[in-house]
C-alpha positions in Angstrom: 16.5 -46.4 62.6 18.4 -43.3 61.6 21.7 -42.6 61.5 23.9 -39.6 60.5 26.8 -39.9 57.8 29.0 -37.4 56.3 26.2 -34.3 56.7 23.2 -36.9 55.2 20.4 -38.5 57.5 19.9 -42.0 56.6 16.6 -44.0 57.7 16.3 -47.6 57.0 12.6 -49.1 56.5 11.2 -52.1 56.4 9.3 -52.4 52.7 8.1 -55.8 53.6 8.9 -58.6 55.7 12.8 -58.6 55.8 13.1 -56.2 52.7 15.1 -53.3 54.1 15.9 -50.5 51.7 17.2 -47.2 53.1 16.0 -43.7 52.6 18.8 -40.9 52.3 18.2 -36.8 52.8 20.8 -34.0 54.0 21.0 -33.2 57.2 20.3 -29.2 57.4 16.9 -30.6 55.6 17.9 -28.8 51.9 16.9 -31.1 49.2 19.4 -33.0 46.9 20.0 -32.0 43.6 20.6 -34.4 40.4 20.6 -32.7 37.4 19.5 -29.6 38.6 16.0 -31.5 39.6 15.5 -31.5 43.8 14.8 -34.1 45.1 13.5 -34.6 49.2 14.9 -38.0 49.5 16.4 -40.8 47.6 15.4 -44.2 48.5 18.8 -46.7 47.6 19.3 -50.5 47.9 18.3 -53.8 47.0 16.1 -55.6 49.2 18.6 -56.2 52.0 17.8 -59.0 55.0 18.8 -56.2 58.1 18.5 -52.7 58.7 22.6 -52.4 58.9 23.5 -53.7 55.6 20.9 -51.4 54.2 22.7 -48.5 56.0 26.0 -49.7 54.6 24.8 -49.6 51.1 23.4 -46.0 51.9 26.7 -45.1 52.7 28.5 -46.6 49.8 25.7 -44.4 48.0 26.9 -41.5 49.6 30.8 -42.1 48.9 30.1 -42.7 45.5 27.7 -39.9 44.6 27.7 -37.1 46.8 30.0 -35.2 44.9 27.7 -35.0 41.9 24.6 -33.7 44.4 24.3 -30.5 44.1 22.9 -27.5 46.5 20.3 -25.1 44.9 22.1 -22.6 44.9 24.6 -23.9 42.5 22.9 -25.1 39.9 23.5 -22.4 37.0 21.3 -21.9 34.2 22.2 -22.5 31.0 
């Protein structure tokens, strides 16, 4: 299941039975950037019971931390 949240894609996956974690990448398909490392995806959560609260945690993720994700181009070397 996918959803779209606040310019991020957010795919929820099954890791075993009932064990839904959620899977988070930008939406124009640029990677994210933590520390001036890219990554493709980050995969958040606990093992949740459902696909929705997984997609709720992916959200909170998103409202917590998308301010520190960086683009590419703004990472500035030192």
């Amino acid at each position: 299941m996918d959803c779209l949240y606040q310019g991020y894609r957010i795919e929820s996956f099954e890791a075993g039975r009932d064990l839904w974690h959620a899977r988070i990448r930008r939406a124009d398909g640029r990677p994210l950037v933590i520390g001036s490392h890219p990554f493709a995806a980050l995969e958040v959560g606990f093992a949740w019971n459902d696909s929705d609260s997984a997609i709720s945690d992916a959200k909170r993720h998103i409202e917590r931390f998308k301010h520190r994700w960086s683009e590419p181009g703004e990472i500035r070397a030192a």
